[in-house]
Backbone bond lengths (Angstrom), bond angles and torsions (degrees), N, CA, C in turn:
res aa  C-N    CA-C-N  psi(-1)  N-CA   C-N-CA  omega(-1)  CA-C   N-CA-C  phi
1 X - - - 1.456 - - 1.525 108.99 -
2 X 1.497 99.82 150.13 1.911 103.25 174.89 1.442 99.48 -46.88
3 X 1.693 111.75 151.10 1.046 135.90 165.77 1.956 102.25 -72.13
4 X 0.986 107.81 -34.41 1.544 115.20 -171.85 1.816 87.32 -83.93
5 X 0.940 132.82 -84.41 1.961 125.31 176.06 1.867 102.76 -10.82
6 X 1.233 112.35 -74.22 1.538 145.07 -170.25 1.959 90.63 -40.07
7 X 0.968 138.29 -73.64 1.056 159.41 -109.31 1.990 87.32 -122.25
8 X 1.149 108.96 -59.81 1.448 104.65 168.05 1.467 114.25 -42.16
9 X 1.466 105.02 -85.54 1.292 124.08 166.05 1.735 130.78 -13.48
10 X 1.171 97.28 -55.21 1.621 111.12 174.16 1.983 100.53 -74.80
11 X 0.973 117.51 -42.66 1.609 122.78 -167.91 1.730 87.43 -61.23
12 X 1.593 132.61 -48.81 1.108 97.44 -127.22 1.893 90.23 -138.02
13 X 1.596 99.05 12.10 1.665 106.46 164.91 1.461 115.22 -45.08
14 X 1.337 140.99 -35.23 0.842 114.66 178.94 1.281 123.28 -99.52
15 X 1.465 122.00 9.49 1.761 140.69 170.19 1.652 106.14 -63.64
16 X 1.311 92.94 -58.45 1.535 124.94 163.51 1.850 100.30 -5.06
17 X 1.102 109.29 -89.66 1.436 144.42 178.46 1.673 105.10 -32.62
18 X 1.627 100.40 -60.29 1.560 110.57 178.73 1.240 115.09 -66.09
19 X 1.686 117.31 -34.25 1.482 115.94 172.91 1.881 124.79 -72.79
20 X 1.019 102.46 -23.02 1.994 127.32 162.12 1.682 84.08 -46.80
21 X 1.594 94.26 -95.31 1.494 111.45 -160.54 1.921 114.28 -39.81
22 X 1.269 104.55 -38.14 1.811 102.99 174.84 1.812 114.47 -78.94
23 X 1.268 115.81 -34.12 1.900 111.78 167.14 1.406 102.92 -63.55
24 X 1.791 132.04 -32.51 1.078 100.49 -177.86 1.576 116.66 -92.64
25 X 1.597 127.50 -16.66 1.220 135.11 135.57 1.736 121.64 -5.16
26 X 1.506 103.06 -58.22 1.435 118.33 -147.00 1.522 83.66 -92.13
27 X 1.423 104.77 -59.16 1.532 100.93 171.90 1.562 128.69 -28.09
28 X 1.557 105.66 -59.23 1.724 86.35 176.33 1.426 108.02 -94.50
29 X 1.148 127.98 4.14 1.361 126.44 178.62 1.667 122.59 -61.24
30 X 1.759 103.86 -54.17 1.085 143.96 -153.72 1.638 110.85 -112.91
31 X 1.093 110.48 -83.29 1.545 125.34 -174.93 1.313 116.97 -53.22
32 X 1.636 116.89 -39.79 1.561 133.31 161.17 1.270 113.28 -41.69
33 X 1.347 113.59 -46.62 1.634 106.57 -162.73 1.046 112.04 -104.48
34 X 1.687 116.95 -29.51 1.692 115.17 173.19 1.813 97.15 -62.91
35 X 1.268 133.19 -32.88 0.961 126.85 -173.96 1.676 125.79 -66.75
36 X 1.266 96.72 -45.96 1.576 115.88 154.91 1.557 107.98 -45.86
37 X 1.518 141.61 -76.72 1.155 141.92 -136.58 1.245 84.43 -91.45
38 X 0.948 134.25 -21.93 1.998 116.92 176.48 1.384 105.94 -79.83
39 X 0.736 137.13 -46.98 1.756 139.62 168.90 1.661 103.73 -51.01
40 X 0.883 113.15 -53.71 1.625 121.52 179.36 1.728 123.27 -58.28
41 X 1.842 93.37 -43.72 1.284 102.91 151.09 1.186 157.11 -73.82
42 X 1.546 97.94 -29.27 1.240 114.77 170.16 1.722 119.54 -71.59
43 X 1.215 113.54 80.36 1.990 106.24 -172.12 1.413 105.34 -79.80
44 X 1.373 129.14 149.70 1.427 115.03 157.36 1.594 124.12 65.35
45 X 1.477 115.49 -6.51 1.315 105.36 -164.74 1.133 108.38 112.37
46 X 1.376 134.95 -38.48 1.384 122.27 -172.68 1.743 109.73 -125.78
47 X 1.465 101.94 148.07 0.840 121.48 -151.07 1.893 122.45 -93.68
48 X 0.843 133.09 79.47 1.451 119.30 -172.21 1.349 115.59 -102.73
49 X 1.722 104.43 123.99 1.355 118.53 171.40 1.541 131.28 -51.78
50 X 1.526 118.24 -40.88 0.862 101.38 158.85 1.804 158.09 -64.74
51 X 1.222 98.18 -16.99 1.749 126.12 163.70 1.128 87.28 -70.24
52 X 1.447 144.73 -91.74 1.815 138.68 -154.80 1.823 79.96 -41.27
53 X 1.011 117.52 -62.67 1.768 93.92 -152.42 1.317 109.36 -66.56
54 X 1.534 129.39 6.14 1.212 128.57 -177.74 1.833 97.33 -103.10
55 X 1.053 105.24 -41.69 1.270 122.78 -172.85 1.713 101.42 -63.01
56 X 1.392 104.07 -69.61 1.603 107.12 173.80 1.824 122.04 -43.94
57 X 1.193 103.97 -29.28 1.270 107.40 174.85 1.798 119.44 -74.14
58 X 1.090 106.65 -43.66 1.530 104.53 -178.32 1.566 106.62 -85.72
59 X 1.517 130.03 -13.65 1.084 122.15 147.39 1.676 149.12 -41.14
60 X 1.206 75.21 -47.98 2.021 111.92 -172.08 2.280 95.24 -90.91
61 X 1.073 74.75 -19.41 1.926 70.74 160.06 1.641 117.70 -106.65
62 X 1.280 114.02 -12.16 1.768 105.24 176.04 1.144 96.75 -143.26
63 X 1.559 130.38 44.09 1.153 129.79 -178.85 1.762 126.04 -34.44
64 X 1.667 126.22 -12.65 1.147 138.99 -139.21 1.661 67.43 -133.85
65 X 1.191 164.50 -91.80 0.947 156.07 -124.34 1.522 108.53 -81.55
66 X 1.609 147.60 -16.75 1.237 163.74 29.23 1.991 105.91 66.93
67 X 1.171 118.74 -27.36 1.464 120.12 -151.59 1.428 105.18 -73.75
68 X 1.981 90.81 -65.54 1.452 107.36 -169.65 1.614 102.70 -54.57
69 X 1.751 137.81 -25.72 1.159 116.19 -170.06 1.356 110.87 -81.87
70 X 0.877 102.96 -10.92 1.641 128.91 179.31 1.699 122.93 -43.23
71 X 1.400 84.61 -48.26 1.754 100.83 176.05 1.420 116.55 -116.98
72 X 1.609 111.38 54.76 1.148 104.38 177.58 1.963 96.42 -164.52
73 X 1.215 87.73 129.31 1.685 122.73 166.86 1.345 95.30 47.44
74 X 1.667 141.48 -127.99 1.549 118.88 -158.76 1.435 116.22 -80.31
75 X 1.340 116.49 16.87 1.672 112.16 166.45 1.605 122.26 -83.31
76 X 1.495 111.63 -28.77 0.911 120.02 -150.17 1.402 95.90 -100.10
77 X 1.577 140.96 -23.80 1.315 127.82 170.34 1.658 105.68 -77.47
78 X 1.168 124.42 -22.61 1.700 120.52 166.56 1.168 97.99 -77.57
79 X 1.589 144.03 -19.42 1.671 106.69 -175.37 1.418 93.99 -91.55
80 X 1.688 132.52 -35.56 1.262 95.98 175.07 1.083 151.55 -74.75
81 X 1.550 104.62 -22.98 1.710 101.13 132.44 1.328 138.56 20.42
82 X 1.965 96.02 -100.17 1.256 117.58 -158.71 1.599 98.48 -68.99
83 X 1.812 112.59 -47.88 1.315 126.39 176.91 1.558 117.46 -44.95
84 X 1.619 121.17 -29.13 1.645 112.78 177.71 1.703 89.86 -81.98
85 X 1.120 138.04 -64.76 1.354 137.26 176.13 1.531 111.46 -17.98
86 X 1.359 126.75 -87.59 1.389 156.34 132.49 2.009 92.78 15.41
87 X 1.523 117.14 -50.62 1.400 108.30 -168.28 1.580 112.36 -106.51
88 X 1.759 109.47 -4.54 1.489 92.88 177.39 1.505 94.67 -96.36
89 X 1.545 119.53 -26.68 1.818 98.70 166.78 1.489 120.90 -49.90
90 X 1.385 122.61 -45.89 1.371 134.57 -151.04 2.072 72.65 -83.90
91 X 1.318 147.84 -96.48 1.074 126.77 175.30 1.485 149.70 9.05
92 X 1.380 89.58 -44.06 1.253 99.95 -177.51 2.072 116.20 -100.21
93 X 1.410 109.94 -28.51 1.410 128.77 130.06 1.335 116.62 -16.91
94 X 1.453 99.76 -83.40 1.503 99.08 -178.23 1.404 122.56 -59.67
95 X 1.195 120.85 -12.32 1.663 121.00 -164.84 1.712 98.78 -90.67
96 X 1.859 106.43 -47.66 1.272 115.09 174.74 1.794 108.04 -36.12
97 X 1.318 115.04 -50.02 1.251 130.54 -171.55 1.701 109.64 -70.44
98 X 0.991 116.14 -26.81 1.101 118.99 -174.85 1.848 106.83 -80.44
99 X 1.709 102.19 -46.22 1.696 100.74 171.75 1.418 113.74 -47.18
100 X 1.090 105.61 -66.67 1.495 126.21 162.69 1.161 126.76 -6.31
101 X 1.727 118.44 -48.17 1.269 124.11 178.96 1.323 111.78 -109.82
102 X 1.130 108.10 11.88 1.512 116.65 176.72 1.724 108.45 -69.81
103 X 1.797 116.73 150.87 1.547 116.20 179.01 1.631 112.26 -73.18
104 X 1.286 102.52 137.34 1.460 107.68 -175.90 1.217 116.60 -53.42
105 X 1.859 112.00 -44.24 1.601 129.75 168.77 1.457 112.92 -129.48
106 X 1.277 126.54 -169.61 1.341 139.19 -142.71 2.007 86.49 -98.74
107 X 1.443 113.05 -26.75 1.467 104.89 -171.83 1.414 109.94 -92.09
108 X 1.646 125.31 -5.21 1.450 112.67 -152.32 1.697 104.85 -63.63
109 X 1.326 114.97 164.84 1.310 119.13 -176.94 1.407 128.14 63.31
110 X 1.539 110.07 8.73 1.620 113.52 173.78 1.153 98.64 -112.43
111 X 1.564 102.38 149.60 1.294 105.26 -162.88 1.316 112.16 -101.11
112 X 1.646 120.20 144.51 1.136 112.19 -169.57 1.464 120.91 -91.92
113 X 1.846 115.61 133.70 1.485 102.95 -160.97 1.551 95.40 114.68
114 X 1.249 124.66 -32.41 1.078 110.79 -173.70 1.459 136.63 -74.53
115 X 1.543 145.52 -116.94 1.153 146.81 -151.63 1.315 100.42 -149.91
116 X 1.715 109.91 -31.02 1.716 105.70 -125.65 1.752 82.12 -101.75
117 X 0.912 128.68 25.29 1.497 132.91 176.76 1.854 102.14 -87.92
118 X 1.458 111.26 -25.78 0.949 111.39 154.82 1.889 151.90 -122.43
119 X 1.336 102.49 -178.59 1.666 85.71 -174.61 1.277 114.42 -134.26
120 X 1.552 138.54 155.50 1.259 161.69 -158.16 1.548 94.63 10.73
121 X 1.359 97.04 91.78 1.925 123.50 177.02 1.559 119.55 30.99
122 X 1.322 112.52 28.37 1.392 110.51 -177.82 1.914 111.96 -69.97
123 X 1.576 104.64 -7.69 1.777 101.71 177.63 1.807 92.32 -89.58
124 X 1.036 137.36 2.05 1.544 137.44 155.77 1.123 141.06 -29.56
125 X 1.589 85.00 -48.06 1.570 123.38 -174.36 1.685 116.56 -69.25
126 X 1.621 103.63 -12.74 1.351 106.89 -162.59 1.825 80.65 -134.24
127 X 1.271 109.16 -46.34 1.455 98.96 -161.47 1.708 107.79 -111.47
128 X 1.423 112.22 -164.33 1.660 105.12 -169.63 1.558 94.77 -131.82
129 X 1.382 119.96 147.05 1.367 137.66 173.58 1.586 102.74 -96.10
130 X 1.367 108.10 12.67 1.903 82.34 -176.57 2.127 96.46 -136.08
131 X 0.936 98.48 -37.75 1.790 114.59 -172.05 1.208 124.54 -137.18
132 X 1.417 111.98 134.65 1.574 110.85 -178.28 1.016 114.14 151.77
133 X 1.299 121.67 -175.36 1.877 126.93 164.81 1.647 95.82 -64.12
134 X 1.028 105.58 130.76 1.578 123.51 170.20 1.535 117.98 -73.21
135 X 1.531 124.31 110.92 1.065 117.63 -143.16 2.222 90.07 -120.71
136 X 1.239 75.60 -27.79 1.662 98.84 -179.16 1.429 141.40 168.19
137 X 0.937 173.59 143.71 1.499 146.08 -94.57 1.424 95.88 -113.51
138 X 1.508 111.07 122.79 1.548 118.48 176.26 1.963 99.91 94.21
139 X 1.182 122.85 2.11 1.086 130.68 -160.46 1.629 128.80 -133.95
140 X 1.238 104.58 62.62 1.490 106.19 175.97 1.546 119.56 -102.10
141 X 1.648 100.99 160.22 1.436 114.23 -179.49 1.057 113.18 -73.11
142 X 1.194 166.80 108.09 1.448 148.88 170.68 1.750 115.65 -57.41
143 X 1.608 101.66 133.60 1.601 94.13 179.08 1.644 104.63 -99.66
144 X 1.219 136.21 9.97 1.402 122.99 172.05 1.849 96.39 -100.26
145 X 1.111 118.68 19.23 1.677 101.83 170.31 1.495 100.48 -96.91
146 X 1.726 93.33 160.43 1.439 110.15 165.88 1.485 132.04 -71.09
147 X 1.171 119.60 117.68 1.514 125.76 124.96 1.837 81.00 131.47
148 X 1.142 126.04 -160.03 1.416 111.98 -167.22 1.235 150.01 -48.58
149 X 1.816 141.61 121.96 0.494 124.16 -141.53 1.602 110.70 -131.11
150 X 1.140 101.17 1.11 1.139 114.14 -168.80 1.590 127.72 -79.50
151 X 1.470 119.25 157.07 1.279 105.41 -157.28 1.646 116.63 -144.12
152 X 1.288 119.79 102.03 1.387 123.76 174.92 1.437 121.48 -42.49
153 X 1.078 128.81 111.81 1.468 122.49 157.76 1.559 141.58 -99.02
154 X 1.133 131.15 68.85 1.657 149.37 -168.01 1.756 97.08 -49.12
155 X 1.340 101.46 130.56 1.255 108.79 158.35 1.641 109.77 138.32
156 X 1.437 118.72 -153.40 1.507 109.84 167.34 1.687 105.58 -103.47
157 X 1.647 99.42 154.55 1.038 97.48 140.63 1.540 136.17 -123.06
158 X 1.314 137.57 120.92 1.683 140.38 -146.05 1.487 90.57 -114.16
159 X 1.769 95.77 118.60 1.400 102.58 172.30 1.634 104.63 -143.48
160 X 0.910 94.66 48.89 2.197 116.53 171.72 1.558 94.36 -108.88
């Protein structure tokens, strides 16, 4: 799989979850009642804004009391409607978000200095997992090998 898929995916599994739980939030929050007050508003064919805003208002305050009419006979082909509408925006949101958090390159988030550049103990071969100058966890230099041994250390040292 893409390194850019891989890297999204893992960043944002548990957003995932929160974005489920808020479309269906928004869903009866939102979509329920605008869906309600347009049906309500709409009499005859024509349409008046001010009833939806009267309508939308006492909706969006007992949204749960609003429900049961919700799914039944001409409410319910306008909420699904508004509700497939309502989910390819919120869809497409989420996907934006998902590019978004995707890794710029194949290394982002590894740390540099580290280990993880390699795989099944091939830094072994040069370095020691048990003794040595401590280079990084699981990762020492060995001082009985040959030929250089020496070792830069970048950073501070605080001895106040």
């Amino acid at each position: 799989m893409n390194y850019k898929v891989q890297g999204a995916l893992k960043k944002t599994r548990k957003y995932l979850i929160i974005y489920l739980i808020l479309w269906t939030v928004l869903n009866i929050l939102l979509v329920m009642p605008v869906s309600y007050s347009y049906v309500n508003a709409n009499i005859n064919g024509n349409f008046s804004f001010n009833l939806f805003l009267e309508e939308l208002t006492k909706a969006v305050t007992s949204p749960f009391a609003i429900m049961g009419q919700t799914f039944s006979g001409t409410y319910f082909g306008n909420y699904i409607k508004l509700m497939f509408g309502f989910t390819i925006v919120f869809t497409i949101l989420t996907i934006v978000g998902l590019y978004k958090s995707a890794p710029k390159n194949e290394f982002t988030d590894i740390e540099h200095g580290s280990s993880d550049w390699s795989e099944h103990g091939e830094q072994y071969s040069i370095l020691s997992n048990k003794q040595g100058i401590i280079l990084a966890e699981k990762n020492y230099l060995p001082v009985d090998k040959r030929g250089n041994v020496n070792v830069l250390i970048v950073g501070r040292i605080r001895f106040w």
